[in-house]
Backbone as ProteinMPNN parsed JSONL, in Angstrom:
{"seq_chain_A": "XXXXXXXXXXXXXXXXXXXXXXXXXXXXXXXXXXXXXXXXXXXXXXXXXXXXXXXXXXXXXXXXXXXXXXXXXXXXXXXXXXXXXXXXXXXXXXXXXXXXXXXXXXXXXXXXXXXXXXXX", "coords_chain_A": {"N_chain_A": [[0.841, -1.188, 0.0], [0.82, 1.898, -0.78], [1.789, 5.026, 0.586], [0.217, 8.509, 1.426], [2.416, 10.469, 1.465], [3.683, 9.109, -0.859], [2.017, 8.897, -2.841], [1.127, 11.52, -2.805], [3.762, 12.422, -4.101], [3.804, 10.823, -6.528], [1.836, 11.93, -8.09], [2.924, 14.607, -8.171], [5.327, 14.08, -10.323], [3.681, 13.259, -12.178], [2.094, 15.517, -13.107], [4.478, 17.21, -13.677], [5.174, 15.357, -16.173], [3.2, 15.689, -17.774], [3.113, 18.592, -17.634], [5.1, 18.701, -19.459], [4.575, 17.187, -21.701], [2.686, 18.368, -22.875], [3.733, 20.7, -23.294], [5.115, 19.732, -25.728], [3.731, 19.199, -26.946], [3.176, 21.849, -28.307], [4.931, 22.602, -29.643], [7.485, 22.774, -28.752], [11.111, 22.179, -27.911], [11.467, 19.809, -26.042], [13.476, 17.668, -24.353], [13.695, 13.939, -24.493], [13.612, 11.463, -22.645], [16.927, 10.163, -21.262], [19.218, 8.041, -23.51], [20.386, 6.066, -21.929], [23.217, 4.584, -20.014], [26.368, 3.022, -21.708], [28.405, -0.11, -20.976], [30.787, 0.554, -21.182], [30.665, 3.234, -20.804], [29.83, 3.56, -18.048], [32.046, 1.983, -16.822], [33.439, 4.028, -16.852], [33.187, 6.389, -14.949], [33.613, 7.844, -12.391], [33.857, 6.294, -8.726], [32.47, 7.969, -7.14], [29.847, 8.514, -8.158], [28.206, 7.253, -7.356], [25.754, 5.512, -5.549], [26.355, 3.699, -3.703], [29.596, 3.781, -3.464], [31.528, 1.99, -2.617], [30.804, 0.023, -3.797], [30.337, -0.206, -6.325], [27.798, 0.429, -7.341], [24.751, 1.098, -8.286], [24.53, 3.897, -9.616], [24.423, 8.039, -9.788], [23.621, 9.572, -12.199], [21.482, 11.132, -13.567], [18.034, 12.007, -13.41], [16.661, 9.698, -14.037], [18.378, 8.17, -13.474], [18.575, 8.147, -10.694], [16.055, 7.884, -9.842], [15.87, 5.068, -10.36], [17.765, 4.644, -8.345], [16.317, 4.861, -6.334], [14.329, 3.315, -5.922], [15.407, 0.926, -5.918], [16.608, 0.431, -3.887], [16.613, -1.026, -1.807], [17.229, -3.499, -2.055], [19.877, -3.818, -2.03], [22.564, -5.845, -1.168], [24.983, -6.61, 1.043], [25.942, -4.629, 2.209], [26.362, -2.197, 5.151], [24.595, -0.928, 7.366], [25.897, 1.893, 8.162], [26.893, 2.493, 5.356], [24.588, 2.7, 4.155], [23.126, 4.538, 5.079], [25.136, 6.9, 4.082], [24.747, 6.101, 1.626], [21.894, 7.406, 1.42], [22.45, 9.582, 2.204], [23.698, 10.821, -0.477], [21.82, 10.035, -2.486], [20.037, 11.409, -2.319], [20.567, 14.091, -2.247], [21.26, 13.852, -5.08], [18.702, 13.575, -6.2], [17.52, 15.99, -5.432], [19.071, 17.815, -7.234], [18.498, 16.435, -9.703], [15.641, 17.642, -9.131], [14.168, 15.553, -8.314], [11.462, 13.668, -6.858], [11.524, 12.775, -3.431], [9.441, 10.508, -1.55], [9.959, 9.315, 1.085], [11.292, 10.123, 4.037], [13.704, 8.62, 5.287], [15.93, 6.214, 5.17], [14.928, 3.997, 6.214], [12.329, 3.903, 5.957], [11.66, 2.846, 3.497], [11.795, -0.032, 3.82], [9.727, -0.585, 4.928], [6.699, -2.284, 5.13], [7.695, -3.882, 2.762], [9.047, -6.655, 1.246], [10.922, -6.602, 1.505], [14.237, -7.259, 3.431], [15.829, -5.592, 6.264], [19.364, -6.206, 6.674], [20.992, -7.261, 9.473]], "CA_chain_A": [[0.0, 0.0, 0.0], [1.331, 3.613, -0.971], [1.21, 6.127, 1.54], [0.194, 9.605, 1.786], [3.563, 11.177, 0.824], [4.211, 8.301, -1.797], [1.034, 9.035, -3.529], [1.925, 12.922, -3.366], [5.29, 12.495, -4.717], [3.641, 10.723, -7.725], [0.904, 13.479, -8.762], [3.975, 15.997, -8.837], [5.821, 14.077, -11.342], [2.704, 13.227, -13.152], [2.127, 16.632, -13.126], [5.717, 17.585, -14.644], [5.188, 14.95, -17.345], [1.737, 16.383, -18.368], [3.268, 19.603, -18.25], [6.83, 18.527, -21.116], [3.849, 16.629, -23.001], [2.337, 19.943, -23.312], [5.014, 21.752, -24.11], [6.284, 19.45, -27.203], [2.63, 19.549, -28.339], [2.953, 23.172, -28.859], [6.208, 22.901, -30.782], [8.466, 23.096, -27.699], [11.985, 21.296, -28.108], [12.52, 19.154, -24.632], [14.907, 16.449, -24.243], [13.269, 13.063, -23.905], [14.681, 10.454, -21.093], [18.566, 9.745, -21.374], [18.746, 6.699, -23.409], [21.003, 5.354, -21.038], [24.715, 4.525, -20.594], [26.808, 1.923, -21.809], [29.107, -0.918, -19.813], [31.895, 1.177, -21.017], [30.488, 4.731, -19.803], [29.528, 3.293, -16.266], [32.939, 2.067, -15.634], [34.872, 5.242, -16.845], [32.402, 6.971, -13.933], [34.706, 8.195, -10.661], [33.319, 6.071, -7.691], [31.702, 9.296, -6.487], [29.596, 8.718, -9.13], [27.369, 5.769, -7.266], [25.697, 5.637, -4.13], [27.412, 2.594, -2.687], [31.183, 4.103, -4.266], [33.057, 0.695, -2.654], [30.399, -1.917, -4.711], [29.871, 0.825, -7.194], [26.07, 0.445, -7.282], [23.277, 2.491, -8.283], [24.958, 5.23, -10.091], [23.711, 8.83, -9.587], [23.984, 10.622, -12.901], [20.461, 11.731, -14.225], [16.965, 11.438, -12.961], [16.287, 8.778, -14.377], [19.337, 6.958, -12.615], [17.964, 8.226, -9.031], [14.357, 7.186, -9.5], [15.847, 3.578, -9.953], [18.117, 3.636, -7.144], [15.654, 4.889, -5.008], [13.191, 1.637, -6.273], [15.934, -0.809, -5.585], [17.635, 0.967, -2.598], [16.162, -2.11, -0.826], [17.785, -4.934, -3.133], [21.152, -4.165, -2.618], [22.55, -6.559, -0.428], [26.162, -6.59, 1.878], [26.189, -3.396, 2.991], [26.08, -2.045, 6.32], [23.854, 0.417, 7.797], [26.504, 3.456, 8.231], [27.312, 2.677, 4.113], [23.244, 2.228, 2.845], [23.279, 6.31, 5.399], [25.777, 7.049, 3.238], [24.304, 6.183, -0.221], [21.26, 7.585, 1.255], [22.515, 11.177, 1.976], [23.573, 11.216, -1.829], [20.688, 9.451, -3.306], [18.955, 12.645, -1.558], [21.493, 14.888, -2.868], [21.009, 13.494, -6.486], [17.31, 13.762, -6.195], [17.78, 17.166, -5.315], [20.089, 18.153, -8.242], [17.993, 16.796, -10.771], [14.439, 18.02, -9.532], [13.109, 14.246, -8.103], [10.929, 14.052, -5.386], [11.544, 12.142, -2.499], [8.703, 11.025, -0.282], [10.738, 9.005, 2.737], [12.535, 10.731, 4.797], [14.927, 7.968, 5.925], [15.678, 4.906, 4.329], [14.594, 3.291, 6.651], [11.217, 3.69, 5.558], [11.736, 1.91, 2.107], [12.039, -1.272, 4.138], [8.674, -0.921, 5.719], [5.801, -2.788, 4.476], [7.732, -4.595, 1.638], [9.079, -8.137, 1.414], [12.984, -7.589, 1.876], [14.572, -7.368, 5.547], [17.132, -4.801, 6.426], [19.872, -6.715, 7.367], [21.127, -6.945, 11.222]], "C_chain_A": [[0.88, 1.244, 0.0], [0.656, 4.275, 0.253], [0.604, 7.613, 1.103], [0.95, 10.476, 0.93], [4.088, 10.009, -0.471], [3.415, 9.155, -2.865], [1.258, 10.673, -3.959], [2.898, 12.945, -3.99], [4.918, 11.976, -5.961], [2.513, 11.622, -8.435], [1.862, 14.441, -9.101], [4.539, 15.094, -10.111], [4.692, 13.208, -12.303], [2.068, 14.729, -13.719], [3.033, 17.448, -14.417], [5.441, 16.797, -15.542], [3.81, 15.652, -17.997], [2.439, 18.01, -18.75], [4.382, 19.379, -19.622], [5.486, 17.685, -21.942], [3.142, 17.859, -23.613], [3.094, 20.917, -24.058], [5.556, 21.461, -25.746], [4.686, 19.659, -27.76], [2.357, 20.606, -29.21], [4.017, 24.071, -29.787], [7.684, 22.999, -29.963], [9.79, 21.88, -27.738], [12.218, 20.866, -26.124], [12.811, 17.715, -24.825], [13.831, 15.233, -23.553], [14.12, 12.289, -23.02], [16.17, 10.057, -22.107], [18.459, 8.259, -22.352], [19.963, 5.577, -22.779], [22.407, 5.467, -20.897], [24.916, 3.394, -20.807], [27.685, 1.255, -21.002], [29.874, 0.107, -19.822], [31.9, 2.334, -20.463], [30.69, 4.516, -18.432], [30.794, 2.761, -15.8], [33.697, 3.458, -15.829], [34.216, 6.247, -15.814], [33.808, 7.17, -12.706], [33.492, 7.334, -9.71], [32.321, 6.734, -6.956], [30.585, 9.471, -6.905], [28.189, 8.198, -8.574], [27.243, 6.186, -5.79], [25.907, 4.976, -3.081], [28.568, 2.683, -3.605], [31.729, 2.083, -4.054], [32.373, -0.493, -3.868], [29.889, -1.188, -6.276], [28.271, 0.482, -8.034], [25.315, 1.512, -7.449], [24.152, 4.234, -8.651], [24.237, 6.612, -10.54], [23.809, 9.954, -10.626], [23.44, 11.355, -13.615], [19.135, 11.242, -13.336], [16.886, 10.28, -12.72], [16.986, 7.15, -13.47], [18.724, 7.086, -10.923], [16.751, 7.599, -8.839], [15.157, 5.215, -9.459], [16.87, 3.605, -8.935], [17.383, 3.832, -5.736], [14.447, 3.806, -5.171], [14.271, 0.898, -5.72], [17.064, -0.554, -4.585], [17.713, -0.411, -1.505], [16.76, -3.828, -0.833], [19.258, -4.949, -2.695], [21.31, -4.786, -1.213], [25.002, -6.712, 0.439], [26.796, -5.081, 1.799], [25.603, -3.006, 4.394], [25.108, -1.183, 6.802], [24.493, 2.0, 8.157], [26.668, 3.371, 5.952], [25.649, 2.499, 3.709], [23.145, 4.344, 3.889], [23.736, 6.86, 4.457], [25.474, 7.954, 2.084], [23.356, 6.684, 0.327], [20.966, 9.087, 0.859], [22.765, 11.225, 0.124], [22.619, 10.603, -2.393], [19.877, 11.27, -3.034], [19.473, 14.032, -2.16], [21.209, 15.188, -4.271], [19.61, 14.164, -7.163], [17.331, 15.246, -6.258], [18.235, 18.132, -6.548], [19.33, 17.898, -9.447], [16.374, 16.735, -10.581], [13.669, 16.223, -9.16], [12.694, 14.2, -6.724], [10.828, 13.034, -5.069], [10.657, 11.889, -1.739], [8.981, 10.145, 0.948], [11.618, 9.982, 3.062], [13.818, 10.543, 5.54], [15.09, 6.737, 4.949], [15.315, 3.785, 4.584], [12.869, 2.665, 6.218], [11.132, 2.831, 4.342], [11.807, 0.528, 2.654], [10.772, -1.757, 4.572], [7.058, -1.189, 4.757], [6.283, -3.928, 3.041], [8.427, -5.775, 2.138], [10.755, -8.138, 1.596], [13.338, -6.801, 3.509], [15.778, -6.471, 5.351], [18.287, -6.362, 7.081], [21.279, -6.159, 8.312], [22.55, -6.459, 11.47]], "O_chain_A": [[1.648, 1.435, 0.944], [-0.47, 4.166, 0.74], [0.65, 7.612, -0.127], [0.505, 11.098, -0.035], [5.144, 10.365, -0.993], [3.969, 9.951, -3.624], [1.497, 11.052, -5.105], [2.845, 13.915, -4.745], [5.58, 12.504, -6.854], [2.712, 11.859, -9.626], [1.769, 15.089, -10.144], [4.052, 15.536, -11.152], [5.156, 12.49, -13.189], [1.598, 14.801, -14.855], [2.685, 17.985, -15.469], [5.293, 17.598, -16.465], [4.016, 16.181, -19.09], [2.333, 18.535, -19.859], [4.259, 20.015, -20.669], [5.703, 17.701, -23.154], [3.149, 18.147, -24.81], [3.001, 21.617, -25.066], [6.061, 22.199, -26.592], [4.454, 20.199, -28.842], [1.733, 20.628, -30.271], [4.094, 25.189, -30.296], [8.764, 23.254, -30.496], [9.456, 20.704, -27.597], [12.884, 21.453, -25.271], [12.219, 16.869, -25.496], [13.261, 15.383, -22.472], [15.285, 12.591, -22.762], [16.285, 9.774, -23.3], [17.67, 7.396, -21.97], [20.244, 4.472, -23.241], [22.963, 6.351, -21.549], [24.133, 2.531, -20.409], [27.96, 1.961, -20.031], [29.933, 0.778, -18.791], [32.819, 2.687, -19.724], [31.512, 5.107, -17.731], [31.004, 2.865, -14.591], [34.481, 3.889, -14.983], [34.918, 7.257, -15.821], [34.76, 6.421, -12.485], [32.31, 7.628, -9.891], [31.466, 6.183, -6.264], [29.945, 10.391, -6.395], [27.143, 8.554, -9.117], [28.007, 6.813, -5.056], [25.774, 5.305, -1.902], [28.671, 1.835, -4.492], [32.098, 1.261, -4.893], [32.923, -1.383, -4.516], [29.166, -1.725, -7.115], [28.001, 0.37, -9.23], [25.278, 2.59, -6.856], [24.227, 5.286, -8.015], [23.501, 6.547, -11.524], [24.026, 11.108, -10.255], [24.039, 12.171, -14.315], [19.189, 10.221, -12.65], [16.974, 9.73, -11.622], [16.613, 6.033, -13.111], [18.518, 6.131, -10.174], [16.439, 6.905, -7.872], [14.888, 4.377, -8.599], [17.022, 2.483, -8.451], [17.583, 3.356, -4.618], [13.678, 3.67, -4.22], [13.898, 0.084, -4.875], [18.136, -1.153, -4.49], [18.586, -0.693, -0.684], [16.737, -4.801, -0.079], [19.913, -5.965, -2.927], [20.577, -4.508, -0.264], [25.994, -6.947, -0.252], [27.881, -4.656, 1.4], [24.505, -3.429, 4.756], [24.986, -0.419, 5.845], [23.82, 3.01, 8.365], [26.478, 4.439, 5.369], [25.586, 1.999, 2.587], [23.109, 5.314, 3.133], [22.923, 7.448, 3.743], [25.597, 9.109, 1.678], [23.122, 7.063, -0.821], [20.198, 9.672, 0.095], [21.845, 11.738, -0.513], [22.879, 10.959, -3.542], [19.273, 11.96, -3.855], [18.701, 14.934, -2.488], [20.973, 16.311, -4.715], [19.445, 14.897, -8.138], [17.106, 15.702, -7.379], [17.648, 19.202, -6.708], [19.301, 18.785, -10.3], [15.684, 16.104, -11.381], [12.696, 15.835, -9.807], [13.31, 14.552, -5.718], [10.297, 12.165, -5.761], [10.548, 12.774, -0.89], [8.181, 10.264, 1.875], [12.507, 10.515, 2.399], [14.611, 11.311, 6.084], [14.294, 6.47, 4.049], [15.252, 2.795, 3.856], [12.403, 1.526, 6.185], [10.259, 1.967, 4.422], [11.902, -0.278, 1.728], [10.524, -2.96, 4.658], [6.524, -0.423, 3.956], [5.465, -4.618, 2.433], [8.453, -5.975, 3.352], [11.555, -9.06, 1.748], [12.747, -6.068, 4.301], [16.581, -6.599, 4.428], [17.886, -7.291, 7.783], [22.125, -5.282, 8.136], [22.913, -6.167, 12.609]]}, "name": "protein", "num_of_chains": 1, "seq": "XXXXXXXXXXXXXXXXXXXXXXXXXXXXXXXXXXXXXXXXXXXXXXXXXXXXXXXXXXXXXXXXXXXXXXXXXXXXXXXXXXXXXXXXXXXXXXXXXXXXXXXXXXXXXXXXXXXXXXXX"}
């Protein structure tokens, strides 16, 4: 079940897409989604790049890259709880930078209600 602030956080960027569909209908040049990077881009990345640097995971370099590591923030697996803090402050950072809205406020919350287990 979506919460509250989940459910808000997706009306805004339903919102923003309604508004760029608008915009190109009216002749407006905007930039559709990234179409990605390749193996070879993602390793020439600096560590700094990712929000677990040591397992270089979940790399933070467009929207598009933040919305999925904030979906599978929950997946990644042998990391500690000072290193998933960490990746969380920059996941938050990222988000920030390119305009994505966050609706936990810890990361802890991403654990709650779904099927994977922080581990101890």
């Amino acid at each position: 079940m979506a919460t509250e602030r989940q459910k808000a956080a997706a009306r805004r960027n339903l919102e923003k897409a309604r508004a760029t569909q608008a915009a190109r209908r009216q002749g407006k040049r905007v930039p559709r989604d990234s179409p990605g990077m390749s193996t070879r881009q993602e390793n020439r990345l600096p560590d700094t790049a990712f929000a677990f640097p040591k397992e270089r995971k979940e790399p933070l370099v467009d929207a598009k890259h933040v919305r999925s590591a904030l979906a599978r923030f929950d997946q990644v697996e042998g990391v500690s709880d000072r290193e998933r803090d960490q990746a969380w402050r920059r996941i938050r950072s990222a988000a920030r930078r390119f305009d994505v809205d966050v609706s936990a406020s810890d990361w802890r919350e991403l654990f709650e209600g779904g099927k994977a287990k922080k581990a101890a």
